[in-house]
N, C-alpha and C positions, 0 to 999 in steps of 0.2 A: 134387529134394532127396532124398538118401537117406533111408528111413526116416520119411517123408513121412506117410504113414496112420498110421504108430503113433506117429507125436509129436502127430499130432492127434486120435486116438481117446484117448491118454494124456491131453492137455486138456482136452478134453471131459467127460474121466471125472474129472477134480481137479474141475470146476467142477459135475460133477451132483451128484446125491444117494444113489448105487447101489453101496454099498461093495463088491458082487461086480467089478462091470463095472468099479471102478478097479482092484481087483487083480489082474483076467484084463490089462487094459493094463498094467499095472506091468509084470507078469513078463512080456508078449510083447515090450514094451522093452527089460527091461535084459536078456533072450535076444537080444536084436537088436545093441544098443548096448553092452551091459557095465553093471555098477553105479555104475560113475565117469560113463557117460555120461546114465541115468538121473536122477541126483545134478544133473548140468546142465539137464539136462529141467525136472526141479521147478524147481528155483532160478530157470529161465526162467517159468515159469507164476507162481511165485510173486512175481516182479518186474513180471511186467505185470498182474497183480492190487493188486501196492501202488501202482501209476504209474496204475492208475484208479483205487484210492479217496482218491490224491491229487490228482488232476484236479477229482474230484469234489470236494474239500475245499476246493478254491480255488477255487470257484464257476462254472468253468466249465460253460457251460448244457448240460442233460441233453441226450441226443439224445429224440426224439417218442415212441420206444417205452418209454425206462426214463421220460419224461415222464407218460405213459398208466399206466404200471404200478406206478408209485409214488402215484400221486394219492391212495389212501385213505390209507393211512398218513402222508403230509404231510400232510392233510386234519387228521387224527387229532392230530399231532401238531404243528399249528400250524406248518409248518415254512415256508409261504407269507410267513410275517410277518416277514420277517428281510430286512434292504435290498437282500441280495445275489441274490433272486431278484426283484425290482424291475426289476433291468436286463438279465432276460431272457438 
C-alpha cells in the first residue's frame, strides 16, 4: 500500500501521548499525501476509534489484554456488577 509507514506511524502517533511525534507524522503525511489526503487519514483513525468505543458500549467482551488492564478501575468503579458482564 502506498504510503504504508506513514499512515501507520500517523496512527500510532493519534493514539499515543507525544504531541511532537504526532506532528513530525502529521507533516511527513500530508508532505506525502496532500492536506485532503491527511483530512482522510484522521477521519479513518477517528472512525475506527468510534466503532471501538462502540463495540465496546454494547458489551461486546473485552479482549484478555484491555480485560487485564482495565481490572482496577472496573474494580474501582464497580463496573463488574452490571448484567452485561455476567455473560462474559
Amino acid at each position: 500500500m502506498p504510503h504504508d509507514r506513514l499512515l501507520i506511524a500517523f496512527a500510532d502517533a493519534v493514539l499515543g501521548d507525544d504531541d511532537q511525534v504526532l506532528a513530525d507524522a502529521r507533516a511527513a503525511l500530508a508532505a506525502a499525501i496532500g492536506l485532503a489526503g491527511l483530512a482522510d487519514a484522521a477521519g479513518v483513525v477517528g472512525l475506527f476509534n468510534a466503532i471501538d468505543r462502540i463495540a465496546d458500549a454494547t458489551g461486546i467482551p473485552l479482549e484478555a489484554d484491555k480485560l487485564a488492564a482495565s481490572a482496577d478501575f472496573r474494580a474501582a468503579l464497580a463496573l463488574d456488577r452490571f448484567a452485561v458482564t455476567a455473560r462474559g
